[in-house]
C-alpha positions as CSV (number, residue, x, y, z in Angstrom):
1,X,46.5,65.5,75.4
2,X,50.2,66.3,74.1
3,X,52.6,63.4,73.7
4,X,56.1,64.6,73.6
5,X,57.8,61.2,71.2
6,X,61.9,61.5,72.0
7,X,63.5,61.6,68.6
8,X,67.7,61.9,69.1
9,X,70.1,63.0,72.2
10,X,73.8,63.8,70.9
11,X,76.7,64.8,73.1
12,X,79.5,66.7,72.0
13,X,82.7,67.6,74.0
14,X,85.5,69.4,73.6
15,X,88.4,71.1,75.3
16,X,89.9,74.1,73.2
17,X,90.5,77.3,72.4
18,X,87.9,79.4,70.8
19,X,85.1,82.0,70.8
20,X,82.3,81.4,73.4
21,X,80.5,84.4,72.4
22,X,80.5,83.0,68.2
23,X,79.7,79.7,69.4
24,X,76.8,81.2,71.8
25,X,75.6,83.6,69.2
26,X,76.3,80.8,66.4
27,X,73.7,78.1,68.3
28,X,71.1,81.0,68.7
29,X,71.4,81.8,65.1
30,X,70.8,78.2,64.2
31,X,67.7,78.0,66.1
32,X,66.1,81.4,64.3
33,X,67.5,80.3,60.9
34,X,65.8,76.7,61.6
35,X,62.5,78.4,62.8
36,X,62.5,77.3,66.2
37,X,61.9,81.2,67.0
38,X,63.7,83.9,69.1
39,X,63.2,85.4,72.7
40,X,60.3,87.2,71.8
41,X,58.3,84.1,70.3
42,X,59.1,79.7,70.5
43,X,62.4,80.5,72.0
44,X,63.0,79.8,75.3
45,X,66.2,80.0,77.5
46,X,65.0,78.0,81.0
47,X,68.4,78.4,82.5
48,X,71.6,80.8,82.6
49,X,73.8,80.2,85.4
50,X,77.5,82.0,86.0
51,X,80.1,80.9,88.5
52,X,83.5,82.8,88.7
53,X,86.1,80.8,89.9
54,X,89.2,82.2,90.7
55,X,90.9,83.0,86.9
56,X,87.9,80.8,85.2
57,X,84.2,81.1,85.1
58,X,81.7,78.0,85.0
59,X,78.7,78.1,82.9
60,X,75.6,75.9,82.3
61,X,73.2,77.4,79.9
62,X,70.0,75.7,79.0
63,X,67.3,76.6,75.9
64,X,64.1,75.3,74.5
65,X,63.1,75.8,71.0
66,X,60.0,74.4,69.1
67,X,58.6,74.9,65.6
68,X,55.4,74.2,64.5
69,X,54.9,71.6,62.1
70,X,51.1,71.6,61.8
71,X,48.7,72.2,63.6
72,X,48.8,68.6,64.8
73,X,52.8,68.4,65.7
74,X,55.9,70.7,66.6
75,X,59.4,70.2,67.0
76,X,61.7,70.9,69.8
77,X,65.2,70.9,70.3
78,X,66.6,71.8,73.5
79,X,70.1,72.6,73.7
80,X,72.5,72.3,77.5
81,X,75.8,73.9,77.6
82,X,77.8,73.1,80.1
83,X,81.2,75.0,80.8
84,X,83.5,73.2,83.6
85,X,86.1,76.1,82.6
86,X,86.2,79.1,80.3
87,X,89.0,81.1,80.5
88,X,90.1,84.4,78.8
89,X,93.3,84.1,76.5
90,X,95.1,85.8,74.2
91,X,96.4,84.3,70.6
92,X,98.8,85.3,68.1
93,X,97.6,83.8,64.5
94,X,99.2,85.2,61.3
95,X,101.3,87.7,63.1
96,X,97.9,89.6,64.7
97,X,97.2,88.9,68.4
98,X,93.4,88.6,69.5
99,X,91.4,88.1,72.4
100,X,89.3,84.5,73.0
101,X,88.4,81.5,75.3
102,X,90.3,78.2,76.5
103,X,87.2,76.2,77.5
104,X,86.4,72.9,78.5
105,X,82.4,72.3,77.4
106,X,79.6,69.7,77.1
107,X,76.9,70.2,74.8
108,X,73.8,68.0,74.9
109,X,70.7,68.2,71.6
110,X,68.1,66.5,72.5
111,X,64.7,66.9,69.8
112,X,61.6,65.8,70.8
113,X,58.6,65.5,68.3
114,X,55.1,66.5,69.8
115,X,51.6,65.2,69.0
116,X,48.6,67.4,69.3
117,X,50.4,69.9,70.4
118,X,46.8,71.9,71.7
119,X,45.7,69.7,73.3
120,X,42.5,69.0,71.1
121,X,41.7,65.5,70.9
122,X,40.2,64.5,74.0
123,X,39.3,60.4,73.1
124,X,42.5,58.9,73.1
125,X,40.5,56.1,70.8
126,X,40.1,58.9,67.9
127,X,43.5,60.2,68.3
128,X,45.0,56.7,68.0
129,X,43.1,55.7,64.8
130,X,44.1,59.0,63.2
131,X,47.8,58.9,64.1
132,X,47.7,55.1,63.1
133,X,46.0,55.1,59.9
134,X,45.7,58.8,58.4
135,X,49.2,60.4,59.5
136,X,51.5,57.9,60.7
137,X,53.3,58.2,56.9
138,X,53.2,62.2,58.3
139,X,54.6,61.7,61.5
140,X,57.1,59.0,60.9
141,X,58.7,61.9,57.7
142,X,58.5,64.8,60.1
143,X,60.6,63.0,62.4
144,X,63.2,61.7,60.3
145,X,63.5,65.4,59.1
146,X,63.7,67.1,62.4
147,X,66.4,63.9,63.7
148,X,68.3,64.7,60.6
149,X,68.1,68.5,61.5
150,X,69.6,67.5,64.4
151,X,72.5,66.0,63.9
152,X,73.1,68.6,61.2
153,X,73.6,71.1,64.3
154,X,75.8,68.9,66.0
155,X,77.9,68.3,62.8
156,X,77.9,72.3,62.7
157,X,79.0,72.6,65.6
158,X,81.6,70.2,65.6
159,X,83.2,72.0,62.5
160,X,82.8,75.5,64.4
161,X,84.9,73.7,67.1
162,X,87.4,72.1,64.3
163,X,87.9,74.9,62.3
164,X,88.6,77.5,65.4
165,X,91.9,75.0,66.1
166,X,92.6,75.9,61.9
């Protein structure tokens, strides 16, 4: 049976102006890039949810991506926006005037390592003693990899967020 092993959670939050649709299409972008798949394979987006209220809309997004590993373990990353306010503005920067968001937003990253991820060991004894002695040294690098990967969104999206105040 699968055992999902919790890796990493980050938070980031942020009020500001900038591009919702660049960060949206940014985080999606990541995921491909990272192989964690689009729509049409690993790529999963469980929620979507749209409030308009009054001049501002509310959004809470919610996606699941994995990646394969091996055939013994995947990675997966899920990704919740949430978007207490997103309002339309308009800027001037450098004499031009454009069109773009004042939001107020929590993202959480979460990654999650899985473990015979089809299911195929069915003696919890022999799984045990191969994860313990034969790929623990495995395992325990494919994790620190994928937390690594994961905080290397965050930091990339943290620097989307600084440099859209430049």
């Amino acid at each position: 049976m699968s055992e999902i092993v919790p890796v990493v959670s980050t938070k980031i939050k942020d009020k500001g102006v900038f591009s919702m649709d660049n960060l949206y299409k940014g985080l999606k972008d990541w995921l491909v890039q990272e192989g964690y798949g689009d729509e049409a394979t690993n790529f999963k987006e469980d929620f979507y949810v749209e409030r308009i209220k009054g001049d501002f809309k509310q959004l809470e997004i919610g996606w699941k991506g994995e990646k394969v590993v091996t055939s013994y373990f995947a990675n997966q990353i899920k990704i919740s926006i949430r978007v207490t306010s997103l309002k339309d503005v308009e800027i001037e920067k450098d004499g031009k005037k454009f069109e773009t968001n004042k939001v107020d937003i929590d993202i959480k990253i979460e990654s999650n390592f899985i473990k015979d991820r089809e299911n195929r060991w069915t003696s919890d004894f022999f799984r045990n003693l191969y994860e313990k002695y034969i790929i623990k040294e495995r395992a325990e690098d494919y994790m620190e990899d994928l937390y690594n990967k994961t905080y290397s969104l965050a930091n990339e999206v943290k620097k989307f967020l600084e440099l859209s105040r430049a």
